[in-house]
C-alpha positions in Angstrom: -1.3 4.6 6.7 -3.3 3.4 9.3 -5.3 0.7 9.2 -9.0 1.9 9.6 -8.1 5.2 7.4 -7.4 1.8 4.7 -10.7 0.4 5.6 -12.4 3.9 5.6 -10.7 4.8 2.1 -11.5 1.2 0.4 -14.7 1.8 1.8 -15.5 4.8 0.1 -13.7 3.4 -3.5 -16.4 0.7 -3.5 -18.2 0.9 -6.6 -21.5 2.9 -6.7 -23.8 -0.6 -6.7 -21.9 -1.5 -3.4 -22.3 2.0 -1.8 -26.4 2.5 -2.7 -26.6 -1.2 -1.2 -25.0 -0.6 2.0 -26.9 3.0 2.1 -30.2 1.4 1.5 -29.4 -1.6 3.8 -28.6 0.0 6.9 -32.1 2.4 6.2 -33.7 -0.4 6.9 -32.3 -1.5 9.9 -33.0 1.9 11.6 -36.4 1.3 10.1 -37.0 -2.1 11.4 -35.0 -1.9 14.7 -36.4 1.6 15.4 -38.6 3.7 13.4 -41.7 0.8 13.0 -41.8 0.6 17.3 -42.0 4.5 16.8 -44.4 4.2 14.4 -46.2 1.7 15.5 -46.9 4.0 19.2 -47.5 7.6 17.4 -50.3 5.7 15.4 -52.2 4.7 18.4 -54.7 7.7 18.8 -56.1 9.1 22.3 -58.8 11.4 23.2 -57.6 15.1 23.0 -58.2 16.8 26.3 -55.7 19.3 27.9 -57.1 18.3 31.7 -57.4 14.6 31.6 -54.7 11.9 33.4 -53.7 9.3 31.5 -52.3 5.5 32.6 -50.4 3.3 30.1 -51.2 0.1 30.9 -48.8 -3.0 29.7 -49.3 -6.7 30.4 -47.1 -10.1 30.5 -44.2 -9.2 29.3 -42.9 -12.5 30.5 -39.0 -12.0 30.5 -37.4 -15.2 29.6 -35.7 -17.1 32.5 -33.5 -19.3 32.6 -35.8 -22.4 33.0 -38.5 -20.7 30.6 -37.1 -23.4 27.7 -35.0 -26.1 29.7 -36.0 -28.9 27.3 -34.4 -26.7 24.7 -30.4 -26.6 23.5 -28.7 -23.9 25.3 -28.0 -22.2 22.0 -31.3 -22.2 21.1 -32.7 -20.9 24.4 -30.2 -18.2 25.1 -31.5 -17.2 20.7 -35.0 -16.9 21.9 -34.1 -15.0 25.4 -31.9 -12.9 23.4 -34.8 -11.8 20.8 -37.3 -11.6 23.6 -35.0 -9.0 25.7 -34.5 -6.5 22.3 -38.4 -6.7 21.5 -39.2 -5.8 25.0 -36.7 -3.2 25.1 -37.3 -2.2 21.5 -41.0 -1.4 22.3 -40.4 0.0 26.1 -38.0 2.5 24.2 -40.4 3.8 21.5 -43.3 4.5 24.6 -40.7 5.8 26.7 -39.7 8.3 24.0 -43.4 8.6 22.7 -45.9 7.5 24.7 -44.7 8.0 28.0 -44.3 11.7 28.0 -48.4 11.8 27.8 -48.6 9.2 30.9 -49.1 10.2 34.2 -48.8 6.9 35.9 -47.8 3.0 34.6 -49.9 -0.3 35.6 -48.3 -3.8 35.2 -50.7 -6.5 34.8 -48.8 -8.8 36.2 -46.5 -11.9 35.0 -43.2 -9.5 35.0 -40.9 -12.4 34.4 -41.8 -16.2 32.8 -40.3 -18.3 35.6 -39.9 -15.5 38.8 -42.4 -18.2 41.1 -40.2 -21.1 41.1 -36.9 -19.3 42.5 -36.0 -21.0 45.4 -32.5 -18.9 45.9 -32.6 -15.2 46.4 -29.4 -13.8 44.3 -30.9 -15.7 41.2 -34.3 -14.4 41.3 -33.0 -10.4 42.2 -30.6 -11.2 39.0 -33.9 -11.9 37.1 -35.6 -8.5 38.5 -32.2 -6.7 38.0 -32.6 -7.7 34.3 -36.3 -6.6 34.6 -35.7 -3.1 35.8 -32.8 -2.8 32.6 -35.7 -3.5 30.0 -37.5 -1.1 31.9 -35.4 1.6 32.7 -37.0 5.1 34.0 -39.6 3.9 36.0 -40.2 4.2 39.6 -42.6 1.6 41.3 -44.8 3.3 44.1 -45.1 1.4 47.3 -46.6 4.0 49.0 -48.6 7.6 49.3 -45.1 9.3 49.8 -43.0 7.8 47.5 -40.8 10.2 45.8 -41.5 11.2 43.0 -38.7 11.9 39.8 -39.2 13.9 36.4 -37.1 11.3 35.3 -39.3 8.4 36.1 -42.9 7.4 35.4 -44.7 6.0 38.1 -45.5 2.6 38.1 -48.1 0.1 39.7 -48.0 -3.4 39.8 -50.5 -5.9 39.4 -49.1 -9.8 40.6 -49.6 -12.5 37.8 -49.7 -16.5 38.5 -45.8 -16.6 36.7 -44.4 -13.6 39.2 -45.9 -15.4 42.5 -47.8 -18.9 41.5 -51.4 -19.7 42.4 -52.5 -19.8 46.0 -53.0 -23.1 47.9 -57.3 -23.6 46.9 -57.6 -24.4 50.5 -55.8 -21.9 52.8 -55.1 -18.9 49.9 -51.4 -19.4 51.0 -48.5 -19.2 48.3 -47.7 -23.1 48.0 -44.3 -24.3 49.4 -42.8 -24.1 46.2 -43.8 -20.5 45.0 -42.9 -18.6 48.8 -39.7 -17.9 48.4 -40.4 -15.9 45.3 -43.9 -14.8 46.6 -42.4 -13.2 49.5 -39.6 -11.4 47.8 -42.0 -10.3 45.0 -44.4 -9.0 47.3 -41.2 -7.1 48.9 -40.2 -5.0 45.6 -43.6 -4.4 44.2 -46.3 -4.6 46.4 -48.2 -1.4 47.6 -48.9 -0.1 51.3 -51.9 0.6 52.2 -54.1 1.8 55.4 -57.2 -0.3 57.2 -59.0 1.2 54.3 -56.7 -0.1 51.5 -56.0 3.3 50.2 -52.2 3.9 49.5 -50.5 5.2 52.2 -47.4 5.8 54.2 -47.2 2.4 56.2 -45.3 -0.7 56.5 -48.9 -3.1 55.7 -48.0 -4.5 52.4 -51.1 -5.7 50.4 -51.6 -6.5 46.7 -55.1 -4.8 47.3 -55.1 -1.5 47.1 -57.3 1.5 46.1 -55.6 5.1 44.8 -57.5 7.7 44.5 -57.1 10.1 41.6 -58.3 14.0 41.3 -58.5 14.9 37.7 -59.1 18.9 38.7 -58.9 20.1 42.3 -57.8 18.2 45.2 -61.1 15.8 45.7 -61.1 12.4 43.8 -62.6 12.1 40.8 -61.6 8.6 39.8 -60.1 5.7 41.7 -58.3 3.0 40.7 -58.5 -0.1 42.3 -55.9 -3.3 42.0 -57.2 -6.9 42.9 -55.6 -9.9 44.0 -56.6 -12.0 41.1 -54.9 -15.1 42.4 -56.7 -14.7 45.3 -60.2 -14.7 43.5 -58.8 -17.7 41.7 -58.3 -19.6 44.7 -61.7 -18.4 46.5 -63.6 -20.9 43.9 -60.6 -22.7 41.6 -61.4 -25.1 39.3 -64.3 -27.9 39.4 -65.5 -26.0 42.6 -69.3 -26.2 43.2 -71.2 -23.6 42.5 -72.7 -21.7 45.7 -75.7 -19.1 46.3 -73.7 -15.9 46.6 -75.5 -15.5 49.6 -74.9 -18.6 52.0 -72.4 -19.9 53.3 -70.4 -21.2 50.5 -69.7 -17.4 50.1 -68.4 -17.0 53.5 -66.4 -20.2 53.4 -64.8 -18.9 49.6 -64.2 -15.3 51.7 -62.2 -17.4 54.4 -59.5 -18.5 51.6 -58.5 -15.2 51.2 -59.6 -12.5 53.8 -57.6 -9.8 52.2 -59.2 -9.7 49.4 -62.7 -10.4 50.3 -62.5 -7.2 53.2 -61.7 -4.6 50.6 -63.9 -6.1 48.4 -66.6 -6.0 50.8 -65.5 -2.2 52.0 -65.7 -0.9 48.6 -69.1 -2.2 48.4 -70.2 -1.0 52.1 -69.3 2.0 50.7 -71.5 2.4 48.2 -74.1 1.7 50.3 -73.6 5.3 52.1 -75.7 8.5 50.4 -73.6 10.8 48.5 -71.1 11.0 45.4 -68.5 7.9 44.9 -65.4 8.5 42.5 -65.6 6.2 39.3 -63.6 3.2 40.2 -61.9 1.5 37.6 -60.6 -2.5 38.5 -57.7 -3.9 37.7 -56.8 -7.9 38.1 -54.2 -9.8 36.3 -56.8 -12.8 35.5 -59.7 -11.6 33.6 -63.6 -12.4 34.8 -65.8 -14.2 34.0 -68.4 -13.8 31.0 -71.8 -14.9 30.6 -73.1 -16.5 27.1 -74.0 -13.4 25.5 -70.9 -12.1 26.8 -68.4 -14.8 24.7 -67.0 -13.3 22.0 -63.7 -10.9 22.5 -64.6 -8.2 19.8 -67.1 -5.5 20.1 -67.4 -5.0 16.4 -68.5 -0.8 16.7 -65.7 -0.3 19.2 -63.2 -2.5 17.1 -63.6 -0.9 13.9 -62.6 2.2 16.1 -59.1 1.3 17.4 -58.5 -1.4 15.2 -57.8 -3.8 17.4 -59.2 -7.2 17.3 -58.1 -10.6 18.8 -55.7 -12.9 16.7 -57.9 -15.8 15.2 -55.1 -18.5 15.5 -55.5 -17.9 20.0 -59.4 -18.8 19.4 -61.9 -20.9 18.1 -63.1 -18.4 15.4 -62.2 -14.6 15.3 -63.2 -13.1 17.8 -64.0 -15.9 19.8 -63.8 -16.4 23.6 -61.5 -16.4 26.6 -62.8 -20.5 27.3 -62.2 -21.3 31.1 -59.5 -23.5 31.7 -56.2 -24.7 33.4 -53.9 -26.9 34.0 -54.1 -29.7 37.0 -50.7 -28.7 38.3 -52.1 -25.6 39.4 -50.0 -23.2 37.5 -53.6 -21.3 36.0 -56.5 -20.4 35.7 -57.7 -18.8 32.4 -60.9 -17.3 34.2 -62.4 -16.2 37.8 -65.5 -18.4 38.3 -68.3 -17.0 37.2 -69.8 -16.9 41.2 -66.7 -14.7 42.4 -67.2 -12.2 39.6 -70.6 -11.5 40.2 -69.3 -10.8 43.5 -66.3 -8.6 42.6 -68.9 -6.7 39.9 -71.7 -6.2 42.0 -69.3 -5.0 45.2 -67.0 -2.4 43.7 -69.2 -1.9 40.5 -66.3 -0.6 38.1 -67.1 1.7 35.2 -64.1 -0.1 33.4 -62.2 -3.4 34.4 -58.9 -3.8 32.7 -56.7 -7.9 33.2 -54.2 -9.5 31.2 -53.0 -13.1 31.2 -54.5 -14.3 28.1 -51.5 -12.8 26.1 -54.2 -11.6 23.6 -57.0 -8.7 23.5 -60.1 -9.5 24.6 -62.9 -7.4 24.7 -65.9 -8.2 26.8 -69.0 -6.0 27.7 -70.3 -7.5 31.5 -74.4 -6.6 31.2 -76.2 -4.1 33.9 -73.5 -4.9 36.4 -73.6 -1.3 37.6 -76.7 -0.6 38.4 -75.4 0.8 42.3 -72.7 3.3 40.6 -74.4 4.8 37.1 -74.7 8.1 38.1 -71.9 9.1 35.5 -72.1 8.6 32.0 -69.8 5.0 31.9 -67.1 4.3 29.2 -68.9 6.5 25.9 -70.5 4.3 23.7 -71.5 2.2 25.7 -74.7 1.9 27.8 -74.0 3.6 31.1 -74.9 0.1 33.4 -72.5 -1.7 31.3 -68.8 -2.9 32.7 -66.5 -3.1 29.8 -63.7 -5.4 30.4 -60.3 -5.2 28.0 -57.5 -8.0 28.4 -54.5 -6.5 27.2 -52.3 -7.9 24.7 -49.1 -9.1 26.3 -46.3 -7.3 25.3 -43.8 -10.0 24.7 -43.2 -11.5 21.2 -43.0 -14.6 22.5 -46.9 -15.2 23.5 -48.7 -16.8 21.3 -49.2 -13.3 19.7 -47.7 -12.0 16.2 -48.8 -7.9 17.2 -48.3 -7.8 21.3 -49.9 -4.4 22.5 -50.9 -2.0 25.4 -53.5 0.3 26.5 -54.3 3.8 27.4 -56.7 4.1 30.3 -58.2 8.1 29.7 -59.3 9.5 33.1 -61.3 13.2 32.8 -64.0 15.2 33.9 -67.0 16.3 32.2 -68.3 19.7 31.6 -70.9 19.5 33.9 -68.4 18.0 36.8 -69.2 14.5 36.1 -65.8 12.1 36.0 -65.1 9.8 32.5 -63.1 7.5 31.2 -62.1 5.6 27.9 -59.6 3.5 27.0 -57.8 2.1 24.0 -55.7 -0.9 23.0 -53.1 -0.2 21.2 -50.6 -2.5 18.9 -47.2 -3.2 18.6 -44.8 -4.4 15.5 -45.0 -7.7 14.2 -41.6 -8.3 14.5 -41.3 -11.9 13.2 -43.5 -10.2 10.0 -40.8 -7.3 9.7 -38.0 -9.7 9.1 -39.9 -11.8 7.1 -41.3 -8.9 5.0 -38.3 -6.4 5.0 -35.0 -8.5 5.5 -35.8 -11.6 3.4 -37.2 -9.7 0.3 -34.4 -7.4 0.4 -31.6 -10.1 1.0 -33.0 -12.3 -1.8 -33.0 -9.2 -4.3 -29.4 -8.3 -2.9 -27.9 -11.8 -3.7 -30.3 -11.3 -7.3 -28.5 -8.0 -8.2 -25.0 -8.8 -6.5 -24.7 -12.4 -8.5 -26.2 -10.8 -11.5 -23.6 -7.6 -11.2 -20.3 -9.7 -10.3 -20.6 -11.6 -13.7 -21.3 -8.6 -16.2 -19.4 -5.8 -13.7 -16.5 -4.9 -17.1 -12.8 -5.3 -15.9 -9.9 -3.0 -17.7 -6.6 -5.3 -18.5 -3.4 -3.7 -19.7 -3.3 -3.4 -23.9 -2.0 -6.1 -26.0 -0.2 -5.9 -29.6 0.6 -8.3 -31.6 1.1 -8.4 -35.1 -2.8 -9.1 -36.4 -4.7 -6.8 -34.1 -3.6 -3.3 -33.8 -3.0 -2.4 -29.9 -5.7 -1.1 -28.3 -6.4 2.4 -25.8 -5.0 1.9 -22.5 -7.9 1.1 -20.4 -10.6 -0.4 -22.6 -13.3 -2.7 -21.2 -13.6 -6.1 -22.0 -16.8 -8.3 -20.9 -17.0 -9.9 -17.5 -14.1 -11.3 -15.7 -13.2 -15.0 -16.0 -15.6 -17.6 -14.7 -13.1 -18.5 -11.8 -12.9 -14.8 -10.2 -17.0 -14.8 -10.2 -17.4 -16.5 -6.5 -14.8 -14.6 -5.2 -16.3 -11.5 -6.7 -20.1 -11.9 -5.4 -18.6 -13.0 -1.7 -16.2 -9.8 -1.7 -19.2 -7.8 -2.5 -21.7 -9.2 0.2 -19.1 -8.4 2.4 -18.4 -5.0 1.4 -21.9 -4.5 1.7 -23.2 -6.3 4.5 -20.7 -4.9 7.3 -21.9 -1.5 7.4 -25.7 -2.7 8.2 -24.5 -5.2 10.8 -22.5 -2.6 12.5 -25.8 -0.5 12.8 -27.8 -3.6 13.7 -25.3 -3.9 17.0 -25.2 -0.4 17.5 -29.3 -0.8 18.1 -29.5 -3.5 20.3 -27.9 -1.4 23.1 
């Protein structure tokens, strides 16, 4: 007989306790491995409307490199980047399978990878992307108005964060000498091209500033979405920079830093300075803005009680408290734009919705009467219509700082009387480090309970004895527990028995 039809047959002569175990045991793997991601991204709710264009929005998924933990052991590190690849390919699965069917387009926030801005060699940093695109498989980054386009694939913009190309040089607005290399081959992959006007188009100009238009219903935009350099608004007015009259020269010397950015910026405001109808632009920037006093905390209590999404007290000061401005003196970030530059940035494009990452965890912000050039619409409903509400979303990475990461659904419709909309919701993912501490530890602590329990009281049968004082007994009957010596070997037999059918399924998911 062959050897696995032995292992198949022993397997199903296991007694009944062994079988239920092994039956409940790998329902729960499928459960924790699978069906909570699923779960988790059915129960996030969206606006019902047959017409309307949706964008999934996901930030800092942060895929471990290989200097992410170098002051770590190597077992330990390649642990964590192991864990870190199946979350983030865990939760891309469930909203490729679920949520991804409803999206029209994708928006990375930036900070792809943990460690992409210090490569210095090319093979090891396209290794890194390679590795990327795997957790990310069946998307299709558009570089331009005429990229193809695939059933198969979901459209995808990206955002740069401060870990994918470092922080500009605060002086010249340059990638410093260390972060180039990986600058430049970043901006090769993933940036857009766009025209003089920065709308995408079909040209060699790469720019990380770009504005795509959108038509909800006929062929004239309704909406347009508008990605910002956010490093370069970082290094227009870093850290410990003065504060300067948005008007003088200060301005202009802040604009000089990074000319890019301050021309479209300065376009999209120009524009709205010519009569007739603007689409509603929404803004996109991988640092979030600035927020004035009554601006500080990172709940809006109505709209939170709505999507149930709030910010994890242990990544503030209180619940619900602020983003605080910050950074490091090596340069590496900046928590915030100055408050100066985001007057700018507000004032200029005026946004009906701005959406950043970065902070690994939501923030909710309302920015007050900051469109008061571009509130012919209705704004984001519920809230007042010169209002700029500003979500950071979660980061999508386990490893954040963050026990639920998250994304976000950006809505994009029309009204009934031909007015454009929009609304948004954060959504959450698993707690994965609650799932094994709630669902494999209870259940393997009540396994080793019931198998210990079973292997000394399970009855044994031993041949019949006669002897002259006790009359021989029927073949087969029962006597209480085996001896004392065959319990360990017992229990361990059993957690085997049970425990390789599970692990088999827990491989069997990670691919």
């Amino acid at each position: 007989m062959p050897s696995w039809t032995r292992a198949v047959r022993a397997a199903l002569e296991a007694p009944h306790p062994v079988q239920v175990l092994r039956v409940l045991w790998c329902a729960l793997v499928v459960y924790v491995e699978r069906v909570a991601f699923l779960v988790a991204t059915v129960s996030c709710r969206l606006p019902a409307s047959a017409s309307a264009q949706r964008v999934l929005i996901v930030s800092d998924p942060q895929v471990v490199g290989r200097d992410t933990y170098a002051d770590s052991p190597a077992a330990l590190f390649h642990v964590l980047r192991f864990f870190s690849d199946q979350y983030i390919r865990k939760a891309w699965r469930a909203l490729r399978s679920v949520a991804a069917p409803r999206a029209d387009l994708l928006v990375l926030l930036g900070d792809l990878s943990d460690r992409g801005r210090w490569y210095t060699a090319r093979e090891p940093w396209y290794a890194l992307q390679r590795r990327w695109e795997r957790l990310f498989h069946g998307i299709a980054v558009v570089r331009n108005a005429w990229s193809p386009r695939s059933p198969r694939a979901l459209p995808a913009l990206v955002v740069p964060g401060n870990h994918d190309i470092g922080l500009p040089d605060a002086q010249t607005g340059q990638p410093t000498t260390a972060n180039a290399a990986a600058a430049e081959w970043f901006r090769e992959a993933f940036a857009p091209h766009v025209d003089a006007t920065y709308t995408l188009a079909n040209t060699t100009r790469a720019s990380w500033n770009a504005r795509i238009p959108i038509a909800v219903r006929g062929n004239e935009p309704t909406h347009e979405l508008v990605l910002v350099d956010a490093l370069n608004l970082v290094s227009m007015q870093p850290l410990l920079a003065l504060p300067f009259d948005a008007g003088g020269a200060h301005l202009a010397a802040a604009k000089a830093r990074a000319p890019d950015t301050a021309a479209m910026i300065d376009a999209l405001g120009a524009e709205l300075e010519q009569p007739g109808w603007h689409p509603m632009r929404i803004l996109f920037s991988h640092v979030p803005l600035a927020r004035g006093a009554d601006e500080r905390s990172c709940d809006v209590p109505w709209h939170s009680a709505q999507h149930g999404v709030r910010r994890e007290s242990h990544r503030a000061r209180v619940p619900g408290g602020a983003i605080l401005q910050g950074g490091d003196l090596a340069r590496t970030y900046q928590n915030l734009v100055q408050p100066d530059i985001s007057a700018w940035v507000l004032d200029a494009v005026q946004p009906a919705a701005v959406f950043s990452g970065d902070d690994h965890d939501h923030c909710e912000v309302v920015h007050r009467a900051r469109r008061q050039r571009a509130a012919h619409d209705g704004g984001v409903p519920g809230f007042v219509p010169d209002d700029v509400p500003e979500l950071t979303v979660k980061s999508m990475s386990m490893l954040e700082g963050v026990r639920r990461p998250g994304y976000a659904w950006l809505t994009l419709d029309v009204q009934s009387d031909g007015m454009p909309s929009v609304a948004y919701t954060p959504c959450l993912l698993p707690d994965q480090v609650g799932l094994w501490l709630l669902a494999y530890v209870p259940f393997l602590v009540a396994t080793l309970l019931y198998v210990a329990w079973w292997s000394t009281k399970h009855t044994y049968t031993v041949l019949p004895q006669h002897t002259d004082d006790v009359p021989m007994q029927p073949l087969g009957t029962p006597r209480p527990g085996p001896p004392p010596k065959r319990v360990p070997r017992r229990f361990l037999r059993s957690l085997g028995a049970i425990a390789a059918p599970p692990l088999v399924v827990w491989l069997a998911l990670q691919h």
